[in-house]
LUMROVO-350582 format. One line per field, with one value per residue (C-alpha): residue number from 0; residue in three letters; z, y, x. Coordinates in pm, whole numbers. Each point is the difference from the previous one (the first is absolute). Example, Ala and Ser with C-alpha at 12.3 -4.5 7.8 and 13.67 -1.06 7.14 Angstrom:
<pts>
n = c(0	1)
res = c(ALA	SER)
zz = c(780	-66)
yy = c(-450	344)
xx = c(1230	137)
</pts>
This chain:
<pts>
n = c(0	1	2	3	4	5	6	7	8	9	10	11	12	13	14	15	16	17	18	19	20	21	22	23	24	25	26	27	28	29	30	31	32	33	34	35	36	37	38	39	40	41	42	43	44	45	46	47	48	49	50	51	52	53	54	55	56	57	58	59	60	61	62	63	64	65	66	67	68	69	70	71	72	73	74	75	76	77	78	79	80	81	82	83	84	85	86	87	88	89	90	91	92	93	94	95	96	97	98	99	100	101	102	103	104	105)
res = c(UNK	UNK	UNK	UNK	UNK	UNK	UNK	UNK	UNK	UNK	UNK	UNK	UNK	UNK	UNK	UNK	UNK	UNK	UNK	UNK	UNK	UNK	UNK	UNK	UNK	UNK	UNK	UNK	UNK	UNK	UNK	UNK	UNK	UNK	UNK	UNK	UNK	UNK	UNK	UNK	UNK	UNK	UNK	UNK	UNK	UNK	UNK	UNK	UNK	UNK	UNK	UNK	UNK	UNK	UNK	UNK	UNK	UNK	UNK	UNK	UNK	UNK	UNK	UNK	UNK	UNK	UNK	UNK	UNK	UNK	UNK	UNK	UNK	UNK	UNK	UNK	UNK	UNK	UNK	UNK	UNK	UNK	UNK	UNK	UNK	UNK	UNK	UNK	UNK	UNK	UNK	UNK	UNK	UNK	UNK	UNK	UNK	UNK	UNK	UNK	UNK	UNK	UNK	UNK	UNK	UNK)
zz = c(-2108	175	322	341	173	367	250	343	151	332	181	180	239	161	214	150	194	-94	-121	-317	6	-257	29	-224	-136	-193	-136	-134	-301	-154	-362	-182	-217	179	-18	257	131	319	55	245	182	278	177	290	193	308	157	-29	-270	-244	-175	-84	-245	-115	-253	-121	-235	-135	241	-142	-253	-5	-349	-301	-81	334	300	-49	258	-183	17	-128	121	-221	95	-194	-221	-195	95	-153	268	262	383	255	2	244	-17	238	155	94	225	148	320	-43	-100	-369	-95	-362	-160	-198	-302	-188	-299	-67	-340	11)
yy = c(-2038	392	17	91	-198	99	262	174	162	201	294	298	216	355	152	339	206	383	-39	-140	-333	-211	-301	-112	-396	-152	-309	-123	-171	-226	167	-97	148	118	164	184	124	126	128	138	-278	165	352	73	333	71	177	135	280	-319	135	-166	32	-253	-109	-273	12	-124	170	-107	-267	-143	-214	13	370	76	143	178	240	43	356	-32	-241	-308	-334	-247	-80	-216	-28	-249	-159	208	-64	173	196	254	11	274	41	289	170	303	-48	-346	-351	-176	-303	-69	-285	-67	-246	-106	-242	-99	-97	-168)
xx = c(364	12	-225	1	298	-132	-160	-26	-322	-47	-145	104	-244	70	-231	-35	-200	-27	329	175	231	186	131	245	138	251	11	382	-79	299	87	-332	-214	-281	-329	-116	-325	-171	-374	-230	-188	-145	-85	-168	-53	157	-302	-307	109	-37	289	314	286	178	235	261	287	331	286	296	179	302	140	189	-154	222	-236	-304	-143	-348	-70	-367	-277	41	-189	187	293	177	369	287	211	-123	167	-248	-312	-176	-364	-166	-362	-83	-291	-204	-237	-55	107	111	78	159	133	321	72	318	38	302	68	343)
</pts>
């Protein structure tokens, strides 16, 4: 039977104020399959402009496709035996919060 061997959840925040800021983790990950995924879970404004920018993405990955410095936003992928990836949260006069996911499937 194919399913979901495993998985990994957890956040990353940035805040800023009138200024931008990323902040940047990676996760080794031991030559699995692995689906990945991060989202937008919170954003808050920094002051009383009530505007904020934020964003989240994947950064970089790292398996048997070799490494993978993702030049356009992408939110999730599907990678065999992948080592390590870098998710990235990213933000503009104010706070975020986003959460990451991986499933391993092997």
């Amino acid at each position: 039977m194919l399913g979901q061997k495993a998985g990994r959840l957890g956040v990353g925040n940035a805040s800023g104020d009138d200024n931008t800021y990323q902040h940047s983790m990676t996760i080794q990950v031991r030559n699995r399959d692995t689906f990945a995924d991060i989202a937008l879970g919170a954003v808050t404004s920094g002051d009383e402009s009530d505007y904020a920018g934020a964003s989240c993405f994947i950064y970089q990955i790292v398996s048997d496709n070799g490494v993978e410095n993702v030049q356009t936003p992408m939110l999730s992928a599907f990678r065999k035996n992948m080592t390590s990836i870098t998710f990235a949260v990213a933000t503009f006069n104010g706070y975020t919060r986003a959460r990451w996911m991986l499933s391993f499937w092997s």
